[in-house]
TORKOL-4160 file (C-alpha; in steps of 0.2 Angstrom, whole numbers, padded with zeros to 4 digits, m for minus):
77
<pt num="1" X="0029" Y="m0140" Z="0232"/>
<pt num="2" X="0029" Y="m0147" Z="0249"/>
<pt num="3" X="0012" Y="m0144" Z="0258"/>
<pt num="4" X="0020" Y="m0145" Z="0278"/>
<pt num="5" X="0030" Y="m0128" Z="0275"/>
<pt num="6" X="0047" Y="m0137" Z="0275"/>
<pt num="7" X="0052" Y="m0126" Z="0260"/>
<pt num="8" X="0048" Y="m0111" Z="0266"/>
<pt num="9" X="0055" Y="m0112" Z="0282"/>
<pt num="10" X="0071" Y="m0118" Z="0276"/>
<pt num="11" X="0072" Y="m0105" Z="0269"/>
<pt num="12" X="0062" Y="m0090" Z="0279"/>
<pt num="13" X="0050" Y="m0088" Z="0266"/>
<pt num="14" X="0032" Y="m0086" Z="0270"/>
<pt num="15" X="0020" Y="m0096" Z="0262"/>
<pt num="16" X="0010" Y="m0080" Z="0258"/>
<pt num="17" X="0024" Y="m0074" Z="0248"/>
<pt num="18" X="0029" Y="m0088" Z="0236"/>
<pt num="19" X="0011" Y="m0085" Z="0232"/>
<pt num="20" X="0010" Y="m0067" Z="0229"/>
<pt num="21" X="0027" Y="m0071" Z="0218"/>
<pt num="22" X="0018" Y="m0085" Z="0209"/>
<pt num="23" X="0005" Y="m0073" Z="0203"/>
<pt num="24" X="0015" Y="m0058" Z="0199"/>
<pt num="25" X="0025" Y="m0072" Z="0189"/>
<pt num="26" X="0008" Y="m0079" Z="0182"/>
<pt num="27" X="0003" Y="m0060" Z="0179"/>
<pt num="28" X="0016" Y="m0051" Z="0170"/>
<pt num="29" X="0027" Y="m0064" Z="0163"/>
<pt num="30" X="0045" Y="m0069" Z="0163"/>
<pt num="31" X="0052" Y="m0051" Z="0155"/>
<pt num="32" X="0045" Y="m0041" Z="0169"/>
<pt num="33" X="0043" Y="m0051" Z="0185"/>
<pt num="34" X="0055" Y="m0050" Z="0198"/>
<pt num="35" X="0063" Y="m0034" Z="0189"/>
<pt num="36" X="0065" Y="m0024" Z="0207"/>
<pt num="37" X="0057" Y="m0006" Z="0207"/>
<pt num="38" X="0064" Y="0006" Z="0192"/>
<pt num="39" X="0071" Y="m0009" Z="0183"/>
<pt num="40" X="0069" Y="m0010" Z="0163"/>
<pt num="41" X="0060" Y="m0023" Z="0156"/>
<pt num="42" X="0073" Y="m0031" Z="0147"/>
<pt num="43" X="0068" Y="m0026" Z="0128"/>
<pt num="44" X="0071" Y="m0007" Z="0135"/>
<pt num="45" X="0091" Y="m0007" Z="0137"/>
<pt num="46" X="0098" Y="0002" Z="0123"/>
<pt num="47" X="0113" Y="m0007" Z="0115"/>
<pt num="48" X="0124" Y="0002" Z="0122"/>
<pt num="49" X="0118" Y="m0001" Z="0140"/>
<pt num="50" X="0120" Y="m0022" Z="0134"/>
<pt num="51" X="0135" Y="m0022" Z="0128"/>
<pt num="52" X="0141" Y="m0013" Z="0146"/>
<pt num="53" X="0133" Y="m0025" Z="0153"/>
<pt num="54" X="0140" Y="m0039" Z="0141"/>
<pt num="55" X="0159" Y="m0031" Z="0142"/>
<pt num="56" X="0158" Y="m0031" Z="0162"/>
<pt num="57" X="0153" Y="m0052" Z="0160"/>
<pt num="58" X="0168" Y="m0054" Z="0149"/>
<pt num="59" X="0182" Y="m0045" Z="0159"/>
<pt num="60" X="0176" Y="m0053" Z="0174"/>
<pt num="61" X="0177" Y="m0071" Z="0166"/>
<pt num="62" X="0194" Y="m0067" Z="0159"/>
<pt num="63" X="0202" Y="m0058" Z="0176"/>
<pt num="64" X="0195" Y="m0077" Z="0185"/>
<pt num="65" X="0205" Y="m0086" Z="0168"/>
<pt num="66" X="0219" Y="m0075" Z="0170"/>
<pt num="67" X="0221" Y="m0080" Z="0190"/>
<pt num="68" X="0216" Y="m0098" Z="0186"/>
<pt num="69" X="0231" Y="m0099" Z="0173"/>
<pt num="70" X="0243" Y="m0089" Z="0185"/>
<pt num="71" X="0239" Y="m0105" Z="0200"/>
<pt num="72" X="0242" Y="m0119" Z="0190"/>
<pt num="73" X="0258" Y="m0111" Z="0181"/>
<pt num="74" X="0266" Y="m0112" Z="0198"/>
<pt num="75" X="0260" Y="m0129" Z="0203"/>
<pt num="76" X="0270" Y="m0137" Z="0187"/>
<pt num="77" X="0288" Y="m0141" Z="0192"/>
């Protein structure tokens, strides 16, 4: 990471911040870092709050196919 603040700057971080981030990270792990106030941890979703999550991906990647396949139909002569 760059020591001149170039980084955080760009990008209106304060260094004092990617450092409390870097411990919270180094603290409590992938799983539960960064969740946001009242998130799950990730091993607490129920199955059923998954596979909403996993039906919303799925209908979103297949209304963007379903547009994609409407464009290039009327492009061909």
């Amino acid at each position: 990471m760059p020591r001149d603040g170039s980084l955080t700057h760009s990008q209106n971080v304060y260094i004092s911040q990617l450092h409390k981030w870097q411990l919270q990270l180094k603290t409590k792990g992938t799983e539960s870092a960064f969740r946001g106030p009242g998130a799950k941890p990730l091993a607490e979703y129920s199955e059923v709050e998954r596979l909403k999550r996993e039906l919303k991906l799925v209908t979103e990647e297949r209304d963007i196919l379903k547009k994609a396949a409407a464009y290039f139909a009327r492009e061909l002569p």
